[in-house]
Structure formats: C-alpha cells, structure tokens
C-alpha positions in Angstrom: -69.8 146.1 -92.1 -72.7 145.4 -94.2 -73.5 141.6 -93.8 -74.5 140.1 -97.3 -74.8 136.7 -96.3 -77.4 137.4 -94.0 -79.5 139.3 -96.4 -82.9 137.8 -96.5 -84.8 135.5 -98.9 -87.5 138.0 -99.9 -84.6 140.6 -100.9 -82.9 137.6 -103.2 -86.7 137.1 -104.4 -87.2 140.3 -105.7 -84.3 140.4 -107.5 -85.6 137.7 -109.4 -88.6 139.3 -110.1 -89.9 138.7 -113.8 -88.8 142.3 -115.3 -85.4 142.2 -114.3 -83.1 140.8 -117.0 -81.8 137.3 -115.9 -78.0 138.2 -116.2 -78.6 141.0 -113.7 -80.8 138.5 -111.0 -78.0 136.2 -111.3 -75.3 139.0 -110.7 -77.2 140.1 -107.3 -77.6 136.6 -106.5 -74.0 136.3 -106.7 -73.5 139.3 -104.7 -75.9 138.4 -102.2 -74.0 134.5 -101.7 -70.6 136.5 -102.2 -69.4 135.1 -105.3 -68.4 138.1 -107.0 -64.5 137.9 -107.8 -63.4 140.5 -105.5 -59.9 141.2 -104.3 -60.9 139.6 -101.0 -62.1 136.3 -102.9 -59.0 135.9 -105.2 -56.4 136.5 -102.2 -58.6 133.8 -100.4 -58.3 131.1 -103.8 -54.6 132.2 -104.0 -55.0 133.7 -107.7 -54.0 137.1 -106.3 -50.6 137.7 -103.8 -52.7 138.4 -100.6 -50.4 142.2 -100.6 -52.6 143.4 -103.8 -55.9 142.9 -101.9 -56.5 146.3 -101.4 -59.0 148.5 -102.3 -58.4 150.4 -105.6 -59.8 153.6 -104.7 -57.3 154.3 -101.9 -59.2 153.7 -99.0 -56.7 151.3 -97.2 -59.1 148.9 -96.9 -59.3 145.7 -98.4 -61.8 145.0 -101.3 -65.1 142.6 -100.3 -68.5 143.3 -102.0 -69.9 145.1 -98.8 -67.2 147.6 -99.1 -67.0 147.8 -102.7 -70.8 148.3 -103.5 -72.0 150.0 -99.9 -69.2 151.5 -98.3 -66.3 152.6 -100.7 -66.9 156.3 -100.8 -65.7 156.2 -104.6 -67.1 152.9 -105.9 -71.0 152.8 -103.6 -72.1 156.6 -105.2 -71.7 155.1 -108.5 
C-alpha cells in the first residue's frame, strides 16, 4: 500500500508550483494529507454505514485514496 502521508515536502511543493491552477494544488494537497472524501473517510466519520465502504469498481477492497488513485486497476489507468 502506497503510503500518502509519508509523501515528502518537496512532492507537495511542486504541486504548488506557480503554473498549476490553485484548485488543482489544493486537491493534491488534500490527497497528499488524506482529506479527500473517500469511502474509507466517511465510514470513519459515520456519514456512510461502514458495509458500503467498498470499492466501486469491484475489487473487494475497500476505497482509500492510495487504492483509488494508484492501485484500483479501473480507477489508477484513468
């Protein structure tokens, strides 16, 4: 599993880098500190039943970021 949260500072800086929109900087910031509302962090805040936290593409996994945008083998080739 792909660990996110330990993703260095200089990747975060060059996603800040000055011709990359803002809104998309601020999305892989989010990604990078895991604030993206995945399955995985709804179940966690109770807004979702933890039994829907699966993946939608069928893998029988459950959806996080890392498998969502790196290891879903419908989702990560997009």
């Amino acid at each position: 599993m792909l660990g996110i949260s330990n993703m260095s500072n200089t990747a975060i800086a060059k996603a800040c880098h000055e011709d990359i929109p803002p809104k998309v900087a601020f999305f892989i910031w989010r990604l990078f500190q895991n604030k993206i509302a995945m399955k995985e962090n709804l179940c966690k805040r109770q807004v979702l039943d933890q039994n829907s936290s699966q993946c939608d593409a069928q893998c029988n996994v459950e959806e996080s970021v890392s498998h969502l945008f790196f290891e879903s083998p419908v989702f990560a080739s997009l």
